[in-house]
C-alpha positions as CSV (number, residue, x, y, z in Angstrom):
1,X,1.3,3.0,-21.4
2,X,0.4,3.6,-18.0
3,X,-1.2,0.6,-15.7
4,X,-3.9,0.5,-12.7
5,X,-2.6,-3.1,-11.1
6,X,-4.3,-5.2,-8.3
7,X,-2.3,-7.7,-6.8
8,X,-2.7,-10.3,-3.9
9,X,0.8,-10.1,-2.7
10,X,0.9,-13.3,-0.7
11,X,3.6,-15.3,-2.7
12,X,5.7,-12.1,-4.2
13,X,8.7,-10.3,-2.5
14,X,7.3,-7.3,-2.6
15,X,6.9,-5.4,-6.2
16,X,10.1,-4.3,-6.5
17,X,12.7,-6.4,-8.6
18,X,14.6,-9.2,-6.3
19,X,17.1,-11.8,-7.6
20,X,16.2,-14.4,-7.3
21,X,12.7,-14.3,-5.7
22,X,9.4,-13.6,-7.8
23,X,8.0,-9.8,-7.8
24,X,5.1,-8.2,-9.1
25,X,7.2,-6.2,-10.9
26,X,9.3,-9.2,-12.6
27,X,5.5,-10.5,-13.6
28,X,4.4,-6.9,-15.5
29,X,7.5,-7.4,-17.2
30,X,7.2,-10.6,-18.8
31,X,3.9,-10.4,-19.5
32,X,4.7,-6.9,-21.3
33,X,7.7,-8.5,-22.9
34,X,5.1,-10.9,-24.5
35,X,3.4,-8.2,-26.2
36,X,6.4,-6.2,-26.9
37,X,8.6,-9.3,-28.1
38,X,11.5,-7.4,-26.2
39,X,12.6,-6.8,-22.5
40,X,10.7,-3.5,-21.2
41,X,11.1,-1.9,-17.5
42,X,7.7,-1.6,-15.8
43,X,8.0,1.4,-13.3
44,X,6.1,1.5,-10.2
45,X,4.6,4.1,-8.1
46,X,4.9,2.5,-4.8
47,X,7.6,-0.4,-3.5
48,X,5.3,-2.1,-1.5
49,X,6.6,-4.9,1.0
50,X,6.4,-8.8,0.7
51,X,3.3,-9.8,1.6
52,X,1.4,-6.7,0.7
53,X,-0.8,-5.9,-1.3
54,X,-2.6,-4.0,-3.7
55,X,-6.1,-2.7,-5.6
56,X,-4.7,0.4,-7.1
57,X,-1.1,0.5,-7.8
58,X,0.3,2.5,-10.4
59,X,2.8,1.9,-13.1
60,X,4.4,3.2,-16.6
61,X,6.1,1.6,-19.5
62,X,7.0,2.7,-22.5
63,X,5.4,0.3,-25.6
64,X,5.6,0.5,-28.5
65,X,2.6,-1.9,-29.8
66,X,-0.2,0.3,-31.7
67,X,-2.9,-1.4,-29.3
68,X,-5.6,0.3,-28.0
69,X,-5.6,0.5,-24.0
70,X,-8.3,-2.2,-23.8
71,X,-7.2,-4.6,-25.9
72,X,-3.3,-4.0,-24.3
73,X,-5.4,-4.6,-20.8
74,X,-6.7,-8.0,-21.9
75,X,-3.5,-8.6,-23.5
76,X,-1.3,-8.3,-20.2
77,X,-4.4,-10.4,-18.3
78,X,-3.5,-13.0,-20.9
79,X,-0.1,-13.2,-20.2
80,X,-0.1,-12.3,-16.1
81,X,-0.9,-15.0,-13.2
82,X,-4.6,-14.9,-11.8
83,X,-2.9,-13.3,-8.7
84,X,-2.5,-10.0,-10.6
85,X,-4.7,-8.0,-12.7
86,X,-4.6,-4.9,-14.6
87,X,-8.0,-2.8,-13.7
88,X,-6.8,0.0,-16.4
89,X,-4.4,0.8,-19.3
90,X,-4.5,4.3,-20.5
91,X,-2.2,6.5,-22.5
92,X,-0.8,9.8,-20.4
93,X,1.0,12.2,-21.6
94,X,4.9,11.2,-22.9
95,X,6.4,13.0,-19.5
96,X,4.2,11.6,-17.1
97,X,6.6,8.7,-14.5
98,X,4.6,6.9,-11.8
99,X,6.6,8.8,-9.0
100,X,6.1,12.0,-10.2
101,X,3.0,13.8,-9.8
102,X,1.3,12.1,-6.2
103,X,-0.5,14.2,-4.8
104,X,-2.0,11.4,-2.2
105,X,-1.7,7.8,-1.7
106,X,-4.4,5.8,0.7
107,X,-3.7,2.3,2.4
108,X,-6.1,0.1,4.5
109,X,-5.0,-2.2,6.9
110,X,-7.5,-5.0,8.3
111,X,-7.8,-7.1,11.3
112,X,-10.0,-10.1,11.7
113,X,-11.4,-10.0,15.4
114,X,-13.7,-13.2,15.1
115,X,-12.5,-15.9,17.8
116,X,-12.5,-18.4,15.0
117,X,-10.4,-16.8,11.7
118,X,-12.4,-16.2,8.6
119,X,-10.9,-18.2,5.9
120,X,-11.4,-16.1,3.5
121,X,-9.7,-13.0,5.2
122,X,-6.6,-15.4,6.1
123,X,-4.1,-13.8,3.2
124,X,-5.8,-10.3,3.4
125,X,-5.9,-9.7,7.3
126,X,-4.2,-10.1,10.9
127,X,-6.4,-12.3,13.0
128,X,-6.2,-11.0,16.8
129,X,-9.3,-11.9,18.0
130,X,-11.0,-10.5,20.9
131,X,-12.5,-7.1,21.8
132,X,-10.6,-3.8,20.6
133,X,-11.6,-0.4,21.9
134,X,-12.5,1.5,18.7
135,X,-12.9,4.8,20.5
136,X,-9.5,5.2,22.1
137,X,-8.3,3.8,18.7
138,X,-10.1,6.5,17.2
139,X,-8.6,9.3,19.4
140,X,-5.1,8.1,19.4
141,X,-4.9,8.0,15.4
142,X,-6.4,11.2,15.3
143,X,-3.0,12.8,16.6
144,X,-1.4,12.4,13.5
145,X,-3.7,14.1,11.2
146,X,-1.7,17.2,9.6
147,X,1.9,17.7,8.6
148,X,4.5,15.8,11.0
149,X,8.2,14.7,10.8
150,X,7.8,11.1,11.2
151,X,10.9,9.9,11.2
152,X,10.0,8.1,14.2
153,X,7.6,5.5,12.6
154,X,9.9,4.8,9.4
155,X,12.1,1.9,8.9
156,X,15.4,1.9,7.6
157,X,15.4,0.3,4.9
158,X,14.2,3.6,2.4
159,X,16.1,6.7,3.5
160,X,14.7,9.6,1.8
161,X,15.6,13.3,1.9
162,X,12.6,14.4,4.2
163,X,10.7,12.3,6.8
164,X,8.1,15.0,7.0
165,X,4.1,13.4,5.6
166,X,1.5,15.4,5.8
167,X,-1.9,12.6,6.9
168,X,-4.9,14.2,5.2
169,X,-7.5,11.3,6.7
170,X,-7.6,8.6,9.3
171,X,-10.6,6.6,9.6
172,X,-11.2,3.1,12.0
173,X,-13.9,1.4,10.8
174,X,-16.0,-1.2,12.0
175,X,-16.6,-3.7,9.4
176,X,-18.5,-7.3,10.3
177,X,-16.5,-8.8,13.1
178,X,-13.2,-6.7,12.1
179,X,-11.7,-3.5,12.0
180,X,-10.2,-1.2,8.7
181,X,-7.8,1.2,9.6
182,X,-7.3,3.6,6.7
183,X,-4.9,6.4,6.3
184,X,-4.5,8.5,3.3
185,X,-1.1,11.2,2.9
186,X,0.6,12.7,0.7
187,X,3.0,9.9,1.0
188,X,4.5,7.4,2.8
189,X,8.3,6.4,5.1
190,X,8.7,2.8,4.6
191,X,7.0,0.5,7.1
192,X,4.8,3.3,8.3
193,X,1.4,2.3,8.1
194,X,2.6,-1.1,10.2
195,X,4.0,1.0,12.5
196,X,1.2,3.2,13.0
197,X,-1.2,0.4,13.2
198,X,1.1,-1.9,15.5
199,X,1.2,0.6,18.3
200,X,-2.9,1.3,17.5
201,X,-3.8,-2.3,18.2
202,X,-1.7,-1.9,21.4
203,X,-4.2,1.3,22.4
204,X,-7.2,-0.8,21.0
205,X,-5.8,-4.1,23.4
206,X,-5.4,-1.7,26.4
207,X,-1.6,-2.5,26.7
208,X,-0.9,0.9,28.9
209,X,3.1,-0.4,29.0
210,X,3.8,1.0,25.5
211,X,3.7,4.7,24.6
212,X,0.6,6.5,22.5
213,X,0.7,7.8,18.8
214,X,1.4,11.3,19.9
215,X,4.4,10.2,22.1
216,X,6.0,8.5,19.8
217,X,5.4,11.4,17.1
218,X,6.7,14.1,19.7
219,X,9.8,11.9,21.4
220,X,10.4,9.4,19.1
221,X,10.3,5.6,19.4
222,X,11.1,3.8,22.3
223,X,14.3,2.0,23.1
224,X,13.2,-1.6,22.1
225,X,11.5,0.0,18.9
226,X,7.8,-0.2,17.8
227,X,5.8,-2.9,17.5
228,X,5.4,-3.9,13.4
229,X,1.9,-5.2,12.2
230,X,2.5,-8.1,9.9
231,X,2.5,-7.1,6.5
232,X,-0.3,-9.4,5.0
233,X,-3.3,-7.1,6.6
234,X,-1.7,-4.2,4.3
235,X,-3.4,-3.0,1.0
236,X,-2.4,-0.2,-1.2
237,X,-5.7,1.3,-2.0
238,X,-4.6,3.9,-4.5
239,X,-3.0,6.4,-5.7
240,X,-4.2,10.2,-6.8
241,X,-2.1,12.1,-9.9
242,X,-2.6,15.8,-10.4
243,X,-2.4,17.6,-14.1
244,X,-1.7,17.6,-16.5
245,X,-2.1,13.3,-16.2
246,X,-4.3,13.0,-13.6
247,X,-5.7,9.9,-12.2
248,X,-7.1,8.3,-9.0
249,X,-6.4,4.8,-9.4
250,X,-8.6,4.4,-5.8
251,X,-11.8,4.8,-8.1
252,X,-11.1,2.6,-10.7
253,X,-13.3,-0.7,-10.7
């Protein structure tokens, strides 16, 4: 069976498995567990980080219950916390795996500019209130649209055998007293998108001392490192499949 999950990722180390400390992942499992009456691995497309969260992530296990996906859906809402959600169960094809088959994966990240915090934004955006310059924003992101190694705004914490993304879209948006900064590639070096969006709210705050996007991108970071957004203003949109199970989990409502 393969999953569309939202999450609010507030209380959860991340989605991946930790000992000791709850993940979304360790939730799928026992609510699938409950259906399955045995221990099943829930595989996810994307290891999001504590704190972050999620509308359209992706994940695959293999059932065995003869449920239809809806009533496997309402099932797993049963058994899951309010704080996750299964938007879609579907049946793909027996090969398909939640890592294989991406062709692009697109995250938001919001900041509350209000002087006074919105309460209801507190868990889902970074408050930094005050003016931001959306235009220089704007042309400093736009640097990174195409196919880059971006080693230099990765963390360590996922080596993988390329650091070369290709960004197909960068957008800032204006939205009520805030700002959405959303950036869709063909995939993602861990800590990335907070890296990216650290050093933009520098450009939007004026702060000439650190280096722009395309700096960075050309020489690398500098010696005291890049500044990292917190993760709680991060949102994995989606996720797009190609054949033969194709799927955009960013359209599913």
């Amino acid at each position: 069976m393969r999953f569309v999950v939202a999450y609010e990722g507030t209380r959860y180390s991340g989605w991946q498995l930790q000992a000791g400390d709850p993940t979304v992942q360790e939730a799928m499992e026992q609510a699938v567990q409950a259906i399955e009456g045995k221990p099943v691995r829930v595989l996810g497309a994307s290891r999001t980080d504590q704190g972050v969260h999620a509308l359209g992530q992706v994940a695959w296990a293999d059932t065995e219950r003869p449920l239809a996906p809806e009533r496997y859906r309402a099932a797993l809402n049963h058994f899951l916390p309010a704080d996750i959600r299964v938007r879609l169960c579907d049946l793909p094809d027996a090969e398909f795996r939640p890592l294989k088959g991406v062709i692009e994966k697109t995250y938001v990240y919001r900041i509350d500019l209000a002087e006074v915090p919105d309460p209801l934004l507190r868990r889902i955006a970074l408050h930094r209130p005050g003016p931001m310059d959306v235009p220089a924003m704007r042309t400093a992101i736009a640097t990174l649209l195409g196919t880059h190694d971006f080693a230099a705004f990765g963390g360590a914490g996922s080596p993988r055998r390329s650091t070369v993304r290709t960004i197909r879209e960068v957008q800032v948006l204006e939205e009520g007293q805030g700002i959405e900064v959303r950036l869709t590639a063909d995939g993602f070096l861990y800590h990335m998108v907070r890296h990216i969006v650290g050093l933009l709210i520098s450009v939007g705050q004026g702060r000439a001392e650190l280096p722009s996007l395309g700096k960075v991108l050309v020489d690398g970071p500098p010696p005291h490192g890049l500044p990292l957004a917190p993760a709680h203003g991060l949102t994995l949109l989606g996720i797009a499949y190609g054949p033969p199970n194709p799927l955009d989990s960013r359209h599913v409502r």
